[in-house]
Backbone as CSV, one residue per row, in Angstrom:
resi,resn,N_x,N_y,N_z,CA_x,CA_y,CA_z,C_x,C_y,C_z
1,UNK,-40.245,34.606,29.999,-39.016,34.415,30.748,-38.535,35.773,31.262
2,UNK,-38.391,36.004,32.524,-37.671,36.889,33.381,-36.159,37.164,33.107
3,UNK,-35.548,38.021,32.319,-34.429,38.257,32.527,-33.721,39.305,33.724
4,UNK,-34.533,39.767,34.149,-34.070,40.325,35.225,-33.071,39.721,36.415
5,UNK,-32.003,40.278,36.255,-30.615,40.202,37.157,-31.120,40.708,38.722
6,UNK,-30.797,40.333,39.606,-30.698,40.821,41.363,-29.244,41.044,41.106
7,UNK,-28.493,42.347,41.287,-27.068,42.093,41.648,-26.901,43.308,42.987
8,UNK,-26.640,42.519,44.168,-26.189,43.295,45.227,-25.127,43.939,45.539
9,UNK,-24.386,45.408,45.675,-23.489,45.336,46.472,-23.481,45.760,47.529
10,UNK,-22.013,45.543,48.004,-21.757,45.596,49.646,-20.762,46.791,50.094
11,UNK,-21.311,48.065,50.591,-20.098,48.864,50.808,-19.635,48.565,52.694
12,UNK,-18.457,48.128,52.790,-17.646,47.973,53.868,-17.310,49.301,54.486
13,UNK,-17.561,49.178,55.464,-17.305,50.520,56.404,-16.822,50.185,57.591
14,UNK,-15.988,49.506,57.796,-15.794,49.256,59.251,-14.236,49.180,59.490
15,UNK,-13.741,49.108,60.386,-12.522,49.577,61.333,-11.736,50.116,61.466
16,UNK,-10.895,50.152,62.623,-10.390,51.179,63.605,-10.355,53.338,63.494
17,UNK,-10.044,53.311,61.840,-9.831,54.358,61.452,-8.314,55.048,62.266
18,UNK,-7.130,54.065,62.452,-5.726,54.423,63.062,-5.314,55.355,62.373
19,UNK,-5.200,55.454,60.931,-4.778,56.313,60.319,-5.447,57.851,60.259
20,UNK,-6.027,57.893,60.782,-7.577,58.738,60.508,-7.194,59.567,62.085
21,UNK,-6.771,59.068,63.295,-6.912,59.316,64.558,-8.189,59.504,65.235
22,UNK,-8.957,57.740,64.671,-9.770,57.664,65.141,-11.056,57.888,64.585
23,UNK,-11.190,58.848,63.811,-11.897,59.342,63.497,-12.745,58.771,62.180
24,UNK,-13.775,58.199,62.336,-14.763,57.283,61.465,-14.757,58.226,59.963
25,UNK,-13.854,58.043,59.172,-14.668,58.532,58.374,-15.045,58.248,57.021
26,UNK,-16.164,57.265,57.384,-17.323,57.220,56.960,-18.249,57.787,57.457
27,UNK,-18.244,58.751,58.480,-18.814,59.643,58.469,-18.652,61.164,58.883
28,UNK,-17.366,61.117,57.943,-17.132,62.630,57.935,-17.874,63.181,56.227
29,UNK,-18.152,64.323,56.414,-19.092,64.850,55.491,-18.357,65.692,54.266
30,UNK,-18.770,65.878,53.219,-18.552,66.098,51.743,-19.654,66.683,51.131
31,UNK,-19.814,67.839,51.078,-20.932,68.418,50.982,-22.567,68.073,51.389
32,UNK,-22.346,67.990,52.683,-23.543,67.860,53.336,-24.050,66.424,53.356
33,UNK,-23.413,65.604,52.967,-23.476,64.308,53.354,-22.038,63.352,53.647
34,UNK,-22.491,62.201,54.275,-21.438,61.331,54.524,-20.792,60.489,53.724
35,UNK,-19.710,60.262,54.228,-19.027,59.344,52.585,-19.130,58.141,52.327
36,UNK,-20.202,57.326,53.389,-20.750,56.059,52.979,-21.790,56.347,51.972
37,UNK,-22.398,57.663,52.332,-23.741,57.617,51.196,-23.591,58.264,49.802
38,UNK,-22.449,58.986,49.598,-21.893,59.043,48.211,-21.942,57.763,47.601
39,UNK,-20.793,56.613,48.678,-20.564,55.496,47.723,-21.770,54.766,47.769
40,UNK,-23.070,54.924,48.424,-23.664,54.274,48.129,-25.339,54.757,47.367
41,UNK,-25.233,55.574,46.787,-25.678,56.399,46.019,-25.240,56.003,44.471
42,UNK,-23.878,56.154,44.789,-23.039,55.965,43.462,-23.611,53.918,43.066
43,UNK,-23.419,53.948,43.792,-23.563,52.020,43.614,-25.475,51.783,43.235
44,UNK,-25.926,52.564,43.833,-27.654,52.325,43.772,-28.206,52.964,42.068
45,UNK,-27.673,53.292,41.528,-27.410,53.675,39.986,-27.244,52.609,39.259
46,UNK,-26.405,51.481,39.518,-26.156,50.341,38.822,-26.363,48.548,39.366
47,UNK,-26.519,48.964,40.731,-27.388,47.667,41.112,-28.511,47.593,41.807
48,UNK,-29.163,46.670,42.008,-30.379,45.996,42.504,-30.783,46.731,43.993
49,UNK,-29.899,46.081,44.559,-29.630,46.372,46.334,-28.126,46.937,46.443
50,UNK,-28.453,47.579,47.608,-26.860,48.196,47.835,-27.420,47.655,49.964
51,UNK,-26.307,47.166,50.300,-25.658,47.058,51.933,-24.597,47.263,52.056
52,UNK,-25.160,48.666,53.884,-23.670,49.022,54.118,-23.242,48.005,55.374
53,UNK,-22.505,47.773,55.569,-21.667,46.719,56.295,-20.946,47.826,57.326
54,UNK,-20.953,48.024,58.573,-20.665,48.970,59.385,-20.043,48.508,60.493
C-alpha cells in the first residue's frame, strides 16, 4: 500500500498592484531573486507540486 500524499500548492500572484503604483511586485527582487520564487521555494520544501497562478 502506497501511502504517499500528492499535496499541491497554489501561490497567487495576480492583480493590479494599486497600492504598489503599479508596480508588480512579484517581481521585484530580494536578494537576487523575485518574491514569487522565495514563496515558492519556501512551499516546494513541504509539498508535492507548487503553481504559480499569475
Amino acid at each position: 500500500m502506497n501511502l504517499m500524499t500528492t499535496i499541491t500548492g497554489v501561490v497567487l500572484a495576480g492583480g493590479k498592484a494599486r497600492r504598489m503604483g503599479g508596480v508588480d511586485k512579484g517581481l521585484l527582487e530580494l536578494n537576487g531573486k523575485p518574491l514569487w520564487q522565495h514563496v515558492a521555494d519556501a512551499l516546494m520544501t513541504q509539498l508535492s507540486h507548487v503553481v504559480v497562478n499569475a
